[in-house]
C-alpha positions as CSV (number, residue, x, y, z in Angstrom):
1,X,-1.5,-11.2,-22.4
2,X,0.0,-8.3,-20.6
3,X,0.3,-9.0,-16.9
4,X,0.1,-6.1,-14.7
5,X,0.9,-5.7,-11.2
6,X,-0.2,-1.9,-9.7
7,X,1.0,-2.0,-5.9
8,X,4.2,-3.3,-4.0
9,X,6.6,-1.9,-1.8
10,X,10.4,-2.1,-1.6
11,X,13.1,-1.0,1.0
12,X,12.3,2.7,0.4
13,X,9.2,1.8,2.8
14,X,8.6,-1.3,4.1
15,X,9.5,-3.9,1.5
16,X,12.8,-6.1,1.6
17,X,14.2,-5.9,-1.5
18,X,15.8,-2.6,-2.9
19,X,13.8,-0.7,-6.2
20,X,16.3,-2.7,-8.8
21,X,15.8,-6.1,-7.5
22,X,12.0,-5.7,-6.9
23,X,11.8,-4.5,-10.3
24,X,14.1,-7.5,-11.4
25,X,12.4,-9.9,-9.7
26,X,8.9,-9.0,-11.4
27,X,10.6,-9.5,-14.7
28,X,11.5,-12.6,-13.5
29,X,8.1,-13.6,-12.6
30,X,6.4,-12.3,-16.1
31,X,5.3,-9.2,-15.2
32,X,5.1,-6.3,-17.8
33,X,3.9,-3.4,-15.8
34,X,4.5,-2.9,-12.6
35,X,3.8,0.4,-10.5
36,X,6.2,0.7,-7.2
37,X,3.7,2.7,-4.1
38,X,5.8,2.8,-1.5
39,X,4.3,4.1,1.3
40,X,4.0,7.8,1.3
41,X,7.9,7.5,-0.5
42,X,8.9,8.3,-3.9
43,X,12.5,8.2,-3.4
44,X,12.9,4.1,-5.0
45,X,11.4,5.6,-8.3
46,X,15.0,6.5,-9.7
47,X,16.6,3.5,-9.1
48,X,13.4,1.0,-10.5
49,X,13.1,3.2,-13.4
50,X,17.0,2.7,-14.3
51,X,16.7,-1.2,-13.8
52,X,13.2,-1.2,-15.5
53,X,14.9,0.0,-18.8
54,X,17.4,-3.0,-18.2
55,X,14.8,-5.7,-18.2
56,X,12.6,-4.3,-20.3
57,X,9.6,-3.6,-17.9
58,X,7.6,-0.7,-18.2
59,X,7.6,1.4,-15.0
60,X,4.7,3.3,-12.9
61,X,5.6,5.5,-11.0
62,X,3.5,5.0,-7.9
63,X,2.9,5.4,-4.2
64,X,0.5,4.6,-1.4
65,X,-0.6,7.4,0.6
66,X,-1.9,7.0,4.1
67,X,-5.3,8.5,4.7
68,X,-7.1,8.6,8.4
69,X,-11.2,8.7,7.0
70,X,-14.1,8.9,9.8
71,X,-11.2,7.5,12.2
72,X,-10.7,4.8,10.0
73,X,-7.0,4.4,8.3
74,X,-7.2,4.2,4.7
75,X,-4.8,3.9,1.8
76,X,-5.1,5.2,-1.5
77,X,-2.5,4.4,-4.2
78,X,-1.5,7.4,-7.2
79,X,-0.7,5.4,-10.5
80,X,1.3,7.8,-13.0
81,X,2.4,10.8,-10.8
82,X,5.1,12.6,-10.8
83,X,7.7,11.7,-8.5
84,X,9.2,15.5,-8.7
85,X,5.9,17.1,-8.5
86,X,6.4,19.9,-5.1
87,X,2.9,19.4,-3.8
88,X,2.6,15.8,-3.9
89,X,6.4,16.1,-1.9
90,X,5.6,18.2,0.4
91,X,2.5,16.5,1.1
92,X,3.8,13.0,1.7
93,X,7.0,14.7,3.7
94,X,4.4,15.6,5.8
95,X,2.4,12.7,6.2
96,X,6.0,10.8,7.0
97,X,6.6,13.4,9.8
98,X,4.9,11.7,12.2
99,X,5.3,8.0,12.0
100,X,8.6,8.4,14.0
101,X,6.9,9.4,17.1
102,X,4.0,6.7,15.9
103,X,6.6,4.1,15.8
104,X,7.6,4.9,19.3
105,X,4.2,5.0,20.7
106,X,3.8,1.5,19.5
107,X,6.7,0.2,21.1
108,X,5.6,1.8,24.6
109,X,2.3,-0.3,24.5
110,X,4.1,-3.4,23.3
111,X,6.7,-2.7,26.2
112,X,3.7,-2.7,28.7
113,X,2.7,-6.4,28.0
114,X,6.3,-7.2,28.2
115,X,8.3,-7.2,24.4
116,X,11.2,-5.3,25.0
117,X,13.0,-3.3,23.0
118,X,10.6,-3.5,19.7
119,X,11.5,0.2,18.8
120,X,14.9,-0.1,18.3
121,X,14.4,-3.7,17.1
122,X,11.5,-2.5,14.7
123,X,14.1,0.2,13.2
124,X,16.8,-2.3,12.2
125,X,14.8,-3.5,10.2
126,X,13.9,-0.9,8.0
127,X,15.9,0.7,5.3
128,X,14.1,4.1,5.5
129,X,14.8,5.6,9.1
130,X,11.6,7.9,8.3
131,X,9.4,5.2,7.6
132,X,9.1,2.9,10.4
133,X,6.0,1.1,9.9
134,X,3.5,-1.7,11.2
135,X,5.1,-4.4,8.9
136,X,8.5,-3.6,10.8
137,X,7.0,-3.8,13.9
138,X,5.5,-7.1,12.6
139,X,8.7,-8.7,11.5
140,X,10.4,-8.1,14.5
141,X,7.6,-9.6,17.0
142,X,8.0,-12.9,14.5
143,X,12.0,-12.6,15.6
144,X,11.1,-12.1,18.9
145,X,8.8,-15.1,19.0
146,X,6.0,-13.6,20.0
147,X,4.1,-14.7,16.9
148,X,5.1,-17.6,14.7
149,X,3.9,-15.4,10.9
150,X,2.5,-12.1,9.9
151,X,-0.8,-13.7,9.9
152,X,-1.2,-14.5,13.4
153,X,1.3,-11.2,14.0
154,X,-2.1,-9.3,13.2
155,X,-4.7,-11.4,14.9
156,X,-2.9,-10.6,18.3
157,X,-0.8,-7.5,18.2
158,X,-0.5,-4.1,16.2
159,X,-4.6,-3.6,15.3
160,X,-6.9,-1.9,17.4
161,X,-8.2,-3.4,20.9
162,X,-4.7,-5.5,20.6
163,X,-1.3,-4.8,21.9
164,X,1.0,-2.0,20.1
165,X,-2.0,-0.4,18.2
166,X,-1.8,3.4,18.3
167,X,-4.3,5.9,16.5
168,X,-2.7,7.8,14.1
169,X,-3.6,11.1,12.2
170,X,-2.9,10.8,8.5
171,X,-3.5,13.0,5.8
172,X,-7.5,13.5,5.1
173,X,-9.2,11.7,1.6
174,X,-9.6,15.5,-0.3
175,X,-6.1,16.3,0.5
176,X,-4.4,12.7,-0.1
177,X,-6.1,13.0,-3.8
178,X,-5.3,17.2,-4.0
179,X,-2.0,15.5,-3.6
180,X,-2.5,12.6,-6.8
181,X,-4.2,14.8,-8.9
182,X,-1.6,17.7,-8.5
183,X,1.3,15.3,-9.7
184,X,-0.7,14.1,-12.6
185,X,-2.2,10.8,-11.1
186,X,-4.7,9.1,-11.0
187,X,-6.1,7.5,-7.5
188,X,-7.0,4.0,-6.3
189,X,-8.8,3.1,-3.4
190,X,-6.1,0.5,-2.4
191,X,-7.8,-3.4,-0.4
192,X,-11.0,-2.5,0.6
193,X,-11.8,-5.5,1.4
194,X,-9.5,-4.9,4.4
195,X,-11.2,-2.2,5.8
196,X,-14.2,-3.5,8.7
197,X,-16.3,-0.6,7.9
198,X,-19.2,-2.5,6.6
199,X,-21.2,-2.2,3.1
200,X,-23.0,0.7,3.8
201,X,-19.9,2.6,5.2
202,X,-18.0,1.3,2.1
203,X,-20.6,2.8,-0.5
204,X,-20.3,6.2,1.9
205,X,-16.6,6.4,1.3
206,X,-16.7,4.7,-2.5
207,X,-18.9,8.1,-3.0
208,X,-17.2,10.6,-1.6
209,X,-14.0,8.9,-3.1
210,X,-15.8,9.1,-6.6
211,X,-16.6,12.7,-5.3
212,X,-13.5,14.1,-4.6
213,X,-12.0,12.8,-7.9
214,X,-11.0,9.3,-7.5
215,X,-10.2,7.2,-10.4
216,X,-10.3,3.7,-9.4
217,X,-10.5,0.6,-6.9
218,X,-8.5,-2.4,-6.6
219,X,-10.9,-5.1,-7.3
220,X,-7.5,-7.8,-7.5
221,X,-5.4,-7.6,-4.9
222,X,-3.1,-10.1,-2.5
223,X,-5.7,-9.7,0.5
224,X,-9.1,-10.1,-1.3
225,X,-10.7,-13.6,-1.1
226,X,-11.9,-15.1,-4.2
227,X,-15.4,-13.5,-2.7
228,X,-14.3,-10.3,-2.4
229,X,-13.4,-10.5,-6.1
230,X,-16.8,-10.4,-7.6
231,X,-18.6,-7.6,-4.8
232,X,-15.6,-5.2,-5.7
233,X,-16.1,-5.7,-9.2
234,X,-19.5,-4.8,-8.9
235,X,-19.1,-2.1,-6.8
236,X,-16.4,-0.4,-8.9
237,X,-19.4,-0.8,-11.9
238,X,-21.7,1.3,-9.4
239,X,-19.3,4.0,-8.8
240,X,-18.0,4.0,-12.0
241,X,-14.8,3.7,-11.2
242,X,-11.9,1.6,-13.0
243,X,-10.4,-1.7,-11.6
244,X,-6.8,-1.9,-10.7
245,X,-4.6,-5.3,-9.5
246,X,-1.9,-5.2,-7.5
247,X,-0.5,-7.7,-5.3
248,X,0.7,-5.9,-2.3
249,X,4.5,-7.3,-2.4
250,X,6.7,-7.2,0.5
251,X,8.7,-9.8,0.5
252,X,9.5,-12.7,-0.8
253,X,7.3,-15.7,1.5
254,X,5.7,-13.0,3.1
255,X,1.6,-13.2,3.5
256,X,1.4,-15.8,0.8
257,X,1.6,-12.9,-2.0
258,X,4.0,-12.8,-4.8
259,X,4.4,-10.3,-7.4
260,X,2.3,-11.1,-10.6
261,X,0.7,-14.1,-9.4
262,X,-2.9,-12.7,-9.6
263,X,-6.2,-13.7,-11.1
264,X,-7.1,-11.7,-14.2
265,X,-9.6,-8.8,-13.6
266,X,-13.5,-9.3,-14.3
267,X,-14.3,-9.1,-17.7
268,X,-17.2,-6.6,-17.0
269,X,-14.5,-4.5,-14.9
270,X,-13.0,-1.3,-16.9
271,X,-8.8,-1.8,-15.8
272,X,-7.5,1.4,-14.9
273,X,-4.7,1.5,-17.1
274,X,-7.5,2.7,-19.6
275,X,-7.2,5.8,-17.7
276,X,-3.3,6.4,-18.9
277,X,-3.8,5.1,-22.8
């Protein structure tokens, strides 16, 4: 059986591991296909293609675009794009632009309840000046102290009504898939189970999604409950869109995920790599 794995991250956002050893460490753990969406990033495609030929994985070329929807924050993966198409470039170059002044907007509110210095400690920690991101922020509040895991990092700091959560104005849904579409892609609604938007919200945005072109949904992925499973499945049925899996990678340890180590897809699902064959 193939074993697919559709959404992780490495150092060119805010994963750990560089493109070649994400991509060798897959291998390692049995994975076939993988697609690396880093987070509004192309530039780790390159170097995981080159190390993909090595070990004999087939590559994706992927990457998770961040999408502000009815003041919710969104992300929506492209599977298969281009990583040299100009609009999806200039588009994610843009979306980029203002995390930056994001990142230091978070560390002002963290500074007002009395964890110092979580800008410049946020930005050691990430390989991509550019891309300073919650899950930096979140590493260096566990080396601070100030939470013990990433788990508990989110249950007290860095989401809204909680310390070091700032609003942000990302790219909107028509332009995030203009984007996917332009380089070739197809788009995936990336977790929804992680967005608190409610069913009815959820069938609002799985519409216009559908709508404006989207492809797919993860129905598999590192932060859906074995519940969560079987309503996505039957939602992507509804909307007729195709199932993707992905584990959502970081890092090794990190959130209890690990790449490949998912449950298959539901038999009455459609997988989205139907969509490229």
């Amino acid at each position: 059986m193939t074993i697919y794995d559709l959404h992780c991250h490495s150092t060119a956002s805010d994963g750990v591991l560089s493109p070649g050893e994400l991509v060798r460490r897959a291998r390692e753990k049995g994975v076939d296909v993988l697609a690396l969406t880093d987070h509004d990033e192309l530039s780790g495609q390159a170097e995981a293609g080159e190390m993909a030929l090595e070990v004999g994985l087939r590559l994706i070329n992927g990457v998770e675009i961040s999408v502000t929807w009815g003041k919710v924050t969104l992300h929506v993966v492209g599977l298969n794009v281009d990583p040299l198409d100009p609009v999806l470039l200039l588009g994610l170059a843009r979306n980029r632009g203002g995390r930056t002044e994001r990142a230091r907007r978070i560390a002002e509110d963290l500074a007002r309840v009395g964890i110092a210095g979580a800008f410049e400690g946020a930005s050691a920690l990430a390989d991509n000046k550019e891309l300073i991101s919650r899950t930096h922020f979140a590493r260096y509040l566990i080396e601070y102290g100030a939470a013990k895991n990433m788990k508990s990092v989110f249950n007290k700091f860095l989401v809204k009504g909680k310390p070091g959560y700032v609003s942000h104005e990302w790219a909107d849904l028509a332009e995030a898939l203009n984007w996917i579409h332009a380089a070739g892609g197809v788009a995936v609604l990336a977790h929804p189970g992680r967005y608190q938007i409610g069913r009815e919200r959820m069938r609002l945005l799985l519409s216009e999604f559908k709508h404006l072109g989207g492809a797919g949904i993860e129905v598999v992925t590192g932060s859906h409950t074995p519940e969560q499973v079987p309503l996505f499945a039957e939602l992507a049925l509804e909307f007729d869109l195709l199932a993707s899996i992905g584990s959502d990678f970081h890092a090794p340890g990190e959130g209890g995920r690990e790449l490949g180590r998912l449950t298959a897809l539901p038999e009455r699902c459609r997988p989205i790599w139907q969509a490229w064959k």
